[in-house]
N, C-alpha and C positions, 0 to 999 in steps of 0.2 A: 451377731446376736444383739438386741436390741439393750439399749440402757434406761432405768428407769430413773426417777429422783425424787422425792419426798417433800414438798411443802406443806406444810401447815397438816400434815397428814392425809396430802391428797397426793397418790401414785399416779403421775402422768410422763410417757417416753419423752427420752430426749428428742430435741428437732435434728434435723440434719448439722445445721448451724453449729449445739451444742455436742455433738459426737464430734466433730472434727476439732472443735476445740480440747475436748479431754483427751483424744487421740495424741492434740498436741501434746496436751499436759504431762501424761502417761510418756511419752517418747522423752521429753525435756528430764523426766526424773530417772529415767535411766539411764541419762548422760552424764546427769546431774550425780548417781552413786557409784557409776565407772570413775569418774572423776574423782571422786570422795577415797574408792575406793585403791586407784592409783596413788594417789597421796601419801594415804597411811600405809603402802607399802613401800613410797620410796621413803618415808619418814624411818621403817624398819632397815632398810638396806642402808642410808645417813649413817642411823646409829652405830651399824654392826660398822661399818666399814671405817668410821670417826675413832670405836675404841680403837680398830685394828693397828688403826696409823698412829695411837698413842703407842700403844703395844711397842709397835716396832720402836716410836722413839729409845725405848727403854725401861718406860714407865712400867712399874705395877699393878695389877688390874686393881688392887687394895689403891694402887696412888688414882686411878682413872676413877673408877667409882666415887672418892672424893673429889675428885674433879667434878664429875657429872652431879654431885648432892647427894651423892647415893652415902650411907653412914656404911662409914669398914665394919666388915666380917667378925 
C-alpha cells in the first residue's frame, strides 16, 4: 500500500527511495521497544529477586523497604 506525506499542504506518494527508508525506520523502532521492553522487565525480575535475597538475609520487608527509600508501613 502506497504511502503518502504532506508538505506544505500538498499530498504527494512516497518514492521508492523514501518507503524503504521508513520500512527501515518502522523495523528499527520495533527493536528499539523489544529492547525498551526487555529492560523494564528484567529491571522487574532485579527488583523481586534483590528484595528476595534480602529476605533470606534475615531482613524484614519493613527493614528492605527502608533500604530500598520506601517509608515503613
Amino acid at each position: 500500500m502506497p504511502r503518502f506525506k504532506n508538505i506544505n499542504g500538498v499530498r504527494s506518494q512516497f518514492t521508492a527511495e523514501e518507503e524503504t527508508l521508513r520500512d527501515a525506520e518502522e523495523a528499527q523502532a520495533v527493536i528499539d521497544h523489544k529492547r525498551w521492553a526487555d529492560e523494564a522487565a528484567q529491571k522487574i525480575v532485579d527488583r523481586q529477586t534483590g528484595n528476595q535475597k534480602l529476605l533470606d538475609l534475615g531482613l524484614t520487608q519493613a527493614e528492605v523497604n527502608v533500604i530500598r527509600g520506601h517509608p515503613p508501613d
